[in-house]
C-alpha positions as CSV (number, residue, x, y, z in Angstrom):
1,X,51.8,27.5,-11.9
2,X,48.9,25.9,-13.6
3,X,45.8,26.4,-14.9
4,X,42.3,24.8,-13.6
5,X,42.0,21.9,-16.5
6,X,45.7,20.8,-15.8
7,X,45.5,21.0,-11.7
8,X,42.5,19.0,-12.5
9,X,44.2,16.5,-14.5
10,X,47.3,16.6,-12.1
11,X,45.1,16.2,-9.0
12,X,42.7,13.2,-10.8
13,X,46.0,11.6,-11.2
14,X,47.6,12.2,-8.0
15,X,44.1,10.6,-6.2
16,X,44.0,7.6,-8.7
17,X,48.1,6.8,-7.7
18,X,47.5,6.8,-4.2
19,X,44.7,4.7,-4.2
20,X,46.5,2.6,-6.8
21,X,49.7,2.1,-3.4
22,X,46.9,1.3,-1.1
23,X,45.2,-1.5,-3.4
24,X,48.5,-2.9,-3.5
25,X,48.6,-2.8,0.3
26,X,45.4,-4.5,1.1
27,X,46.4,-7.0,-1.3
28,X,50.0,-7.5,0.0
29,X,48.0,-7.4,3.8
30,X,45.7,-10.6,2.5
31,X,48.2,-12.3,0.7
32,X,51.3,-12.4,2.4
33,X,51.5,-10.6,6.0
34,X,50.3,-13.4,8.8
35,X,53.7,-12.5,11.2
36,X,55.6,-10.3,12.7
37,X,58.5,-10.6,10.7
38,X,56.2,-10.8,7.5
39,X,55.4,-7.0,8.7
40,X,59.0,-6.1,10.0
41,X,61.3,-7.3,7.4
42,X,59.5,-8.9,5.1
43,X,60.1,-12.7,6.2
44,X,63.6,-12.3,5.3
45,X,62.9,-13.7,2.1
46,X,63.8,-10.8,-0.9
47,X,65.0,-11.4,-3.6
48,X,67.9,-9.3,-5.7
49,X,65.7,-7.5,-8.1
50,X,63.2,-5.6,-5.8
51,X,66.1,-5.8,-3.3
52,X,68.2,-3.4,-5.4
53,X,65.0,-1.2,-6.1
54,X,64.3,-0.8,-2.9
55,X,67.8,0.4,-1.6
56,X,67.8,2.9,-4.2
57,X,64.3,4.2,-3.8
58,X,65.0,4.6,-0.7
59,X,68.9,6.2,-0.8
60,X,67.3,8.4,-3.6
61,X,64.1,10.2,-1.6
62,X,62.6,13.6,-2.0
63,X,66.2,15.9,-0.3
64,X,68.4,14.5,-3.0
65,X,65.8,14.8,-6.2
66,X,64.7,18.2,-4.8
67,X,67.9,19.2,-2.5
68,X,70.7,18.2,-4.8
69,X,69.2,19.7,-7.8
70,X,68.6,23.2,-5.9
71,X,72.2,23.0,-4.8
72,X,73.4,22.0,-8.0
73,X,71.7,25.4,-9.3
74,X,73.1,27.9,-6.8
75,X,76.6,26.4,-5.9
76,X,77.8,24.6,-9.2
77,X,79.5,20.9,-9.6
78,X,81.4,21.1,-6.5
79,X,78.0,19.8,-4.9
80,X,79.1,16.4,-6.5
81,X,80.9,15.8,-3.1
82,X,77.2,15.1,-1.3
83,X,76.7,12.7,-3.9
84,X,80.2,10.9,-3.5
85,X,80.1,11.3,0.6
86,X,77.4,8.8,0.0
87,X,79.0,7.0,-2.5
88,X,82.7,6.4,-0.3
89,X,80.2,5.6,2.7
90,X,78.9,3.0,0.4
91,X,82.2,1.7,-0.9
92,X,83.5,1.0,3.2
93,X,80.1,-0.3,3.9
94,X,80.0,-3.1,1.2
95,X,83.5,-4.5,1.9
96,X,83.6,-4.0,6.2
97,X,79.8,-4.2,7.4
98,X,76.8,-5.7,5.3
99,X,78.5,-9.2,5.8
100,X,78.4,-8.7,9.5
101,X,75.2,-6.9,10.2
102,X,73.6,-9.7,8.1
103,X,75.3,-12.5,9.6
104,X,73.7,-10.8,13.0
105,X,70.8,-10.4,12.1
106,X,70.7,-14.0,10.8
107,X,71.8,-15.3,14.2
108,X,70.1,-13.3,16.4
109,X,66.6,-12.7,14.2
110,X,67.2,-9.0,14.7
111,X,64.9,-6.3,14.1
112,X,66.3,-2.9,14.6
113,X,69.9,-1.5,15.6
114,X,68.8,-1.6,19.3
115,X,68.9,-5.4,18.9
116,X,72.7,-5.0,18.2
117,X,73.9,-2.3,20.3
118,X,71.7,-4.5,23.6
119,X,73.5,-7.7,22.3
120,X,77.1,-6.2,22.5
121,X,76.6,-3.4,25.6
122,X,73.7,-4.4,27.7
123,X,70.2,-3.7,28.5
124,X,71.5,-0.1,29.0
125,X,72.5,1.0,24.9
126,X,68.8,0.4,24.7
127,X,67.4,4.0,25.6
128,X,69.8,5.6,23.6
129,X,69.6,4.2,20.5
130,X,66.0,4.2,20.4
131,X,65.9,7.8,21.0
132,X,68.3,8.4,18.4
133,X,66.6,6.7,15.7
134,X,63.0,7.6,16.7
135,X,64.1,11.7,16.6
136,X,65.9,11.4,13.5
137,X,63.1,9.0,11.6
138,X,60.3,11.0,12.9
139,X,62.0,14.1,11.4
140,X,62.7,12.9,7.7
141,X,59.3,11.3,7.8
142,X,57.6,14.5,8.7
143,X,59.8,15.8,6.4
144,X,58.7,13.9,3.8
145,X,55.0,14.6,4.5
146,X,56.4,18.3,3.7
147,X,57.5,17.5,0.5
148,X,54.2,15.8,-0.9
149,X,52.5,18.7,0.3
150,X,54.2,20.9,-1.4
151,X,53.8,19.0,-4.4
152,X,50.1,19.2,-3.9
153,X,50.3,23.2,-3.1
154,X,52.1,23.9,-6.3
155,X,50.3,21.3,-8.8
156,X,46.5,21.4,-7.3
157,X,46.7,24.5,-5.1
158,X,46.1,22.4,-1.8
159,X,46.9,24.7,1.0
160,X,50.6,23.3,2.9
161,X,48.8,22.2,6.1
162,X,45.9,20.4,4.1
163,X,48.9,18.8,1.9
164,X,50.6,17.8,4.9
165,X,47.3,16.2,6.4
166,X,46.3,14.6,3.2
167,X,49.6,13.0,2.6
168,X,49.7,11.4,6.3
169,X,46.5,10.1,5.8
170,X,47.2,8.2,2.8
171,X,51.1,7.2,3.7
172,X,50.1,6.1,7.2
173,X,47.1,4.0,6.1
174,X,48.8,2.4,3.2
175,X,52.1,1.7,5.7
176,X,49.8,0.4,8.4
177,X,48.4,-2.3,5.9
178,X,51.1,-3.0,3.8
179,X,54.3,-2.9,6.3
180,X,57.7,-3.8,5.0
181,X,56.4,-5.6,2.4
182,X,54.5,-3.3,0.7
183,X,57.3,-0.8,0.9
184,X,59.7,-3.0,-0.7
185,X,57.5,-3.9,-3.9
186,X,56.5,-0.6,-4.0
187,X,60.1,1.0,-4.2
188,X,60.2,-1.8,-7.0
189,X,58.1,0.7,-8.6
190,X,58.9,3.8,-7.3
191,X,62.8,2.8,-8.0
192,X,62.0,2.3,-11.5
193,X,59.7,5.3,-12.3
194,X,62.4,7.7,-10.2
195,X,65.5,6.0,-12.0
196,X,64.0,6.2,-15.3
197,X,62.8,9.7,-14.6
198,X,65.7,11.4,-14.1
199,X,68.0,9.7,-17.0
200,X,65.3,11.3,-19.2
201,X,65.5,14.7,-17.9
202,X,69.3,14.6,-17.8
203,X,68.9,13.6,-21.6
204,X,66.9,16.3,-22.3
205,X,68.1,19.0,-20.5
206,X,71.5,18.4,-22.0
207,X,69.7,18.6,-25.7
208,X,67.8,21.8,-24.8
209,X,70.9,23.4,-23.4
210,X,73.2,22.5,-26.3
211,X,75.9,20.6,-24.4
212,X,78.6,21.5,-22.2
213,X,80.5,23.4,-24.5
214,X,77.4,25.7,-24.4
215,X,76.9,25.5,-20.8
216,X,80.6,26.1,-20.1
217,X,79.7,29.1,-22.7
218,X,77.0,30.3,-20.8
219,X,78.4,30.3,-17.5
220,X,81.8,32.1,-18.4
221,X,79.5,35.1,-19.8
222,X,78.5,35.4,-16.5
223,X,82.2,34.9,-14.7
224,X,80.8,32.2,-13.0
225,X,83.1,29.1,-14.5
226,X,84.5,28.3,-10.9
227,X,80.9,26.7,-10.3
228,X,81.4,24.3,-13.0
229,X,84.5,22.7,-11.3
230,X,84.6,19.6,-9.2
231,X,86.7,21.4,-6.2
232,X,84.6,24.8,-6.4
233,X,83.9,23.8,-2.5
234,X,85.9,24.2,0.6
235,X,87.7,21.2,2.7
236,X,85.4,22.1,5.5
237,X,82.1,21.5,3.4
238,X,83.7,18.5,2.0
239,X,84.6,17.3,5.2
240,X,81.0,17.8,6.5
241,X,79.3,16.1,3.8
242,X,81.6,13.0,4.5
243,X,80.9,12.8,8.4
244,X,77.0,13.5,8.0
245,X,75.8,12.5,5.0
246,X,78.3,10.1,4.4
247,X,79.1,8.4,7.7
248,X,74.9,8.5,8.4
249,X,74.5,5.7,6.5
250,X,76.3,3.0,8.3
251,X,73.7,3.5,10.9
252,X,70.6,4.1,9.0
253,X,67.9,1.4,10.4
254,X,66.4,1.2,7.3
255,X,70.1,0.2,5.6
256,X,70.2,-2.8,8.1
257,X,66.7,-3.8,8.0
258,X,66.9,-4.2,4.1
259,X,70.2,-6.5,4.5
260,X,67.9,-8.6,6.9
261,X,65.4,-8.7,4.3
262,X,67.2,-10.0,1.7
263,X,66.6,-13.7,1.3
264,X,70.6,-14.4,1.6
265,X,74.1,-12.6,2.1
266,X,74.5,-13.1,-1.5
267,X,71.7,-11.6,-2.9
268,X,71.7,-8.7,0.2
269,X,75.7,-7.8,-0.9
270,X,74.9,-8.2,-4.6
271,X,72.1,-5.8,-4.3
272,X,73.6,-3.2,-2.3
273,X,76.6,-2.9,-4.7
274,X,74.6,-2.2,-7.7
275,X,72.0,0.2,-6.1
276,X,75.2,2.3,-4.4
277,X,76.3,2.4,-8.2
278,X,73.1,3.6,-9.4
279,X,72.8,5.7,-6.7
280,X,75.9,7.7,-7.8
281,X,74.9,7.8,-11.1
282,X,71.6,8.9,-10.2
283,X,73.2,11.7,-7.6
284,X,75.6,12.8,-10.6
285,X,72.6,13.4,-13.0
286,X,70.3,15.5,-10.3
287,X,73.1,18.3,-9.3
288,X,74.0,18.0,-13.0
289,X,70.8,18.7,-14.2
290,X,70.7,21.9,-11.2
291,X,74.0,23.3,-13.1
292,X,73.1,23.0,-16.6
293,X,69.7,24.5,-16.1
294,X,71.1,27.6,-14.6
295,X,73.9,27.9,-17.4
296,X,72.0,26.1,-20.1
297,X,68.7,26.4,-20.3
298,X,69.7,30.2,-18.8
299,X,66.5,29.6,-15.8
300,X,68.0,33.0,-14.1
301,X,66.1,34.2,-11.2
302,X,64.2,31.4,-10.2
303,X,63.4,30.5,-7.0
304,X,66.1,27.7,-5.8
305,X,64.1,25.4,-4.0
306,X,61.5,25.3,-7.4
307,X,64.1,24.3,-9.6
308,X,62.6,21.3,-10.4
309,X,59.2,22.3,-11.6
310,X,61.0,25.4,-13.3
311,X,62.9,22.9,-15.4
312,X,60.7,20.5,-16.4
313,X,58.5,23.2,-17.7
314,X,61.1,24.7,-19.6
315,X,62.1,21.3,-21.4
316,X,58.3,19.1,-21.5
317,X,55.2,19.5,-22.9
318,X,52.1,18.8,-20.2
319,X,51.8,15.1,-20.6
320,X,55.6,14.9,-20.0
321,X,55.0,17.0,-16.5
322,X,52.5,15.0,-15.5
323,X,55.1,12.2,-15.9
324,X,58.2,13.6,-14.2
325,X,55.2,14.8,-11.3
326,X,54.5,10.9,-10.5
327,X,58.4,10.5,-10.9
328,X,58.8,13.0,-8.3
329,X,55.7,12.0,-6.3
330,X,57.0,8.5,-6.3
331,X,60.7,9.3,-5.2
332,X,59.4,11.1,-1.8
333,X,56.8,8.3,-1.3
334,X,60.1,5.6,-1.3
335,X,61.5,7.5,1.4
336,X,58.8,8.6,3.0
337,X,57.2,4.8,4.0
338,X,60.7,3.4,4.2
339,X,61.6,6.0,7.2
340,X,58.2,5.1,8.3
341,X,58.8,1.8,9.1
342,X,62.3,2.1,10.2
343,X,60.6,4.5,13.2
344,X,58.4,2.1,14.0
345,X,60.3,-1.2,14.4
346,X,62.1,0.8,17.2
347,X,58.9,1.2,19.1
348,X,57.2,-2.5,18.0
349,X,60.8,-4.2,18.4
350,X,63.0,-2.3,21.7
351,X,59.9,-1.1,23.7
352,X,57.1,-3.2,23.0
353,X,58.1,-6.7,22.5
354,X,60.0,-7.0,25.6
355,X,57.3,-6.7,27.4
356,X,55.0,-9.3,25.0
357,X,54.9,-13.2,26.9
358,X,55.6,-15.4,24.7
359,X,52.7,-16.8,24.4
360,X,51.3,-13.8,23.6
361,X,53.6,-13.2,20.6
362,X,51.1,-13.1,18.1
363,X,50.3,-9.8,19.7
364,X,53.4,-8.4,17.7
365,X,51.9,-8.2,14.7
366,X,49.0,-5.8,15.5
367,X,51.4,-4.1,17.6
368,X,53.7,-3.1,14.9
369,X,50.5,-1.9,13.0
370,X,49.8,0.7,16.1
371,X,53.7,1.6,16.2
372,X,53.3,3.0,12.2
373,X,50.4,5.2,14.1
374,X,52.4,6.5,16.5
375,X,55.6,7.4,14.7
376,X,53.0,8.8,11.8
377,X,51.3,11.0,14.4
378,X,54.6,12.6,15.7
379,X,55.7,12.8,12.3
380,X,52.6,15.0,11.4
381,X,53.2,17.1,14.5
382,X,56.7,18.2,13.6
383,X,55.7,18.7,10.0
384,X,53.0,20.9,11.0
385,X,54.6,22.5,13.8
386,X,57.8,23.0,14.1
387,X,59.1,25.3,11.5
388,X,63.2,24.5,12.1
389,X,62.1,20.7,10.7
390,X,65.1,20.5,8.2
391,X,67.1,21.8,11.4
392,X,65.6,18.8,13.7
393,X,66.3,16.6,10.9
394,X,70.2,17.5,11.0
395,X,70.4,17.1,14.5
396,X,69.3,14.1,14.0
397,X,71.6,12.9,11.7
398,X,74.1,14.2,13.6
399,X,73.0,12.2,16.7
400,X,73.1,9.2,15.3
401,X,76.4,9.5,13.9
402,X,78.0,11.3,17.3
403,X,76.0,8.7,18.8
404,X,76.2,5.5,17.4
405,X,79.0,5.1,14.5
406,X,81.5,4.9,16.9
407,X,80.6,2.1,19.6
408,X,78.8,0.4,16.6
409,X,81.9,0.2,14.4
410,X,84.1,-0.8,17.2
411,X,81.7,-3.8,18.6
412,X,82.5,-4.9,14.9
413,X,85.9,-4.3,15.1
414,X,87.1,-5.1,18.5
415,X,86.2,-7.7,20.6
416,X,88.0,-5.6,23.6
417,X,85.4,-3.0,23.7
418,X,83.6,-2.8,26.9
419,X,80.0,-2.2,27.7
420,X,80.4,0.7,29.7
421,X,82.6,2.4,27.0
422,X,80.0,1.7,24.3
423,X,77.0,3.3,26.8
424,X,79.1,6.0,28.3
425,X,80.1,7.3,24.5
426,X,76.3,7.0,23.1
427,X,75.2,9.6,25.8
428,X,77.8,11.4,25.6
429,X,77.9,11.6,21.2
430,X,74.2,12.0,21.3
431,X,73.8,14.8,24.1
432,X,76.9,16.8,23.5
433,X,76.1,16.6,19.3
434,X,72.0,17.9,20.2
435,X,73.5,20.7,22.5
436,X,76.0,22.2,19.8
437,X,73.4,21.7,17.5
438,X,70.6,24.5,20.3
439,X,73.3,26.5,20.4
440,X,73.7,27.0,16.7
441,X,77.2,25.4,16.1
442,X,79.5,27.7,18.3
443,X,83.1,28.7,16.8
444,X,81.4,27.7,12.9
445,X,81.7,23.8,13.7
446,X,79.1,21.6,13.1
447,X,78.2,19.5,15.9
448,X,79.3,16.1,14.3
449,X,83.0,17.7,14.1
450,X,82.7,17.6,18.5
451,X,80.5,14.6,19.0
452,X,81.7,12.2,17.0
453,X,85.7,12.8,18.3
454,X,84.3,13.0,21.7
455,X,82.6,9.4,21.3
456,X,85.8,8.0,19.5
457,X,88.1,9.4,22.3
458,X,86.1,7.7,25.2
459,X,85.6,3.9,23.6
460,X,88.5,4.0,23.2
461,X,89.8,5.5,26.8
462,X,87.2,3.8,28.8
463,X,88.0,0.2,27.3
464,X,91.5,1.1,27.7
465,X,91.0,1.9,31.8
466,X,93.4,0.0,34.0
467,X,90.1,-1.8,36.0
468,X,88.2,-2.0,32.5
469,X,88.2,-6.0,32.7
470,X,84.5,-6.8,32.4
471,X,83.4,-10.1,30.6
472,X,82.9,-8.9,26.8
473,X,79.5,-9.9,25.3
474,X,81.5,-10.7,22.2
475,X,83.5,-13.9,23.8
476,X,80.3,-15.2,24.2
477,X,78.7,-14.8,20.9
């Protein structure tokens, strides 16, 4: 894709960023990080600007610059309806939950989701909870690790597995030092460079293609106008998009821990509400750009998944690709370190810290350093191993939404909800979701189309039991 001077360039400049992140670690590790929630959630002390950076560097991560773009190339506009599955998820989540999770967390000096769902249904939620997040954070960070590499195989000609191995090595040591912290000052960044980014190429894609008119030109040459409509996507997909993609987020650890982080509800509400705006926007300009380079810029017979790099080859000049590389580079490494972290608060916070004295708290700290370790190391093995990784990641997703969105939103929502109801439908949402999901969606439906009913139905019927009269951990709290 590139000759030897430029690889060299690109790879000289790929070296000098990462060591650039890990400076700011080891200063971030010196300056600022003497306890646990320092590491954790950043001393609950953010303010708005990095705040809003950091939810949008991490909502906008390697699947959506990469993913949306590809599926704005081979299915058309109607793909806008994974970007506004986010977007209503956002909407709902604003105005019914980040007051509450953050009031919470304030309360109760929570860490993770597990410190919820134990609050409201007992020492038992704990297991499944922690397993849900751990599979499903392990997955998008090995993912992640994916993605740089394949950045590195198609820029510098690293072989994937080296890629893979390189990029754990510097994400797990820069993570390690620089814990949540680091991660939100460097989404600062990486929120700016990604944002920025993409406006340009929008801009000049929509130069070099000659506007709509041309691309709506373009495409009807080919009898292909159907793909520039909004509705050119079936209910079922729709519906899909809105119970995974969508409905993921109200239980995405990293969400929470970021609402935690903020140094007030104010500033936490305020920031969420402009990033899910320029997350939209954002969203609307990557599948945009995926349509209007097919039609447009008239990129036929490319592979999909390479759209990207196709594109910004077509419309920049070297120095420009070098940019809209870091830009790239930069959204995955968002993600990437966010998910991170998210994975290994479960471990530090549900598993380890129970066990800690309390005189032995200052323990934590190092603690949560060896928990990045250990969710990077099982990371790397299902990036370099298991080849169905996108697969685990869904199942994931799935499993946490079959799993946890319903007891979660009902413990908000109704004080009646028992314990038992709220345990009895995790294991039932998370196991019954992972099963469809091995047996490769049976009958065409996608597994959060069974789990998630299946967890509604039995709250809802267990709390509603006859003898279902236990003491409700919410009329104590």
């Amino acid at each position: 894709m590139y000759n030897g001077d430029e690889r060299f360039i690109l790879g000289s400049i790929v070296i000098i960023y990462f060591l650039f992140l890990f400076g700011v670690s080891l200063y971030i590790n010196f300056r600022s990080i003497k306890t646990y929630d320092d590491y954790n959630v950043a001393g609950r002390s953010v303010s708005i600007f990095p705040l809003i950076l950091t939810f949008v560097g991490t909502a906008v991560g390697g699947s959506i610059l990469l993913g949306f773009m590809e599926n704005g190339y081979r299915f058309g506009m109607g793909q806008q309806w994974l970007n506004f599955g986010i977007f209503f998820a956002g909407i709902i989540m604003m105005f019914f939950f980040v007051k509450r999770i953050r009031e919470y967390g304030e309360k109760y000096d929570m860490v993770t989701i597990t410190d919820f769902t134990t609050l409201r249904f007992g020492k038992k939620a704990k297991i499944p909870t922690v397993v849900s997040v751990l599979i499903a954070y392990s997955s998008i960070t090995g993912m992640q690790f994916v993605a740089i590499a394949t950045i590195l195989h198609l820029t510098i000609g690293f072989s994937m597995t080296a890629g893979i191995i390189i990029s754990w090595i510097m994400l797990s040591i820069k993570t390690y030092f620089g814990g949540m912290k680091s991660v939100i000052w460097q989404d600062a960044l990486h929120g700016t460079i990604q944002t920025v980014g993409v406006f340009v190429l929008f801009v000049a894609v929509i130069v070099f293609s000659g506007g709509w008119s041309e691309i709506s030109n373009q495409a009807a040459l080919v009898n292909e106008t159907s793909h520039l409509s909004f509705f050119s996507i079936s209910p079922t997909e729709v519906m899909v998009y809105l119970l995974t993609i969508g409905a993921y987020q109200f239980v995405r650890q990293d969400l929470w821990q970021r609402y935690w982080a903020a140094k007030d509800l104010k500033t936490a509400s305020r920031g969420y509400w402009i990033s899910i705006l320029l997350s939209l926007l954002t969203g609307f300009f990557v599948i945009f750009i995926g349509v209007a380079s097919k039609y447009g810029l008239s990129l036929e017979g490319i592979d999909p998944t390479l759209s990207y790099y196709a594109i910004i080859g077509e419309v920049f000049n070297f120095p420009m690709i070098i940019i809209m590389i870091i830009a790239l580079l930069a959204t995955v490494i968002s993600t990437a370190d966010s998910f991170l972290m998210a994975g290994a608060s479960s471990i530090v916070n549900d598993l380890i810290k129970p066990r800690v004295k309390k005189e032995n708290e200052k323990k934590l700290l190092p603690y949560s350093r060896l928990s990045v370790l250990l969710v990077s190391v099982f990371s790397l093995l299902l990036a370099l191993y298991i080849p169905q990784l996108v697969d685990l990641w869904v199942a994931g997703t799935a499993m946490l939404v079959s799993g946890l969105l319903a007891p979660i939103s009902f413990a908000f929502f109704w004080k009646r909800t028992t314990k038992r109801a709220g345990v009895v439908a995790m294991w039932a949402g998370l196991l019954v979701s992972m099963i469809w999901q091995i047996l490769g969606h049976p009958f065409g439906l996608h597994p959060v189309f069974i789990g998630l009913p299946l967890s509604i139905i039995l709250v809802v019927g267990i709390t509603l039991l006859p003898n279902s009269n236990e003491q409700q951990t919410e009329n104590a709290i």
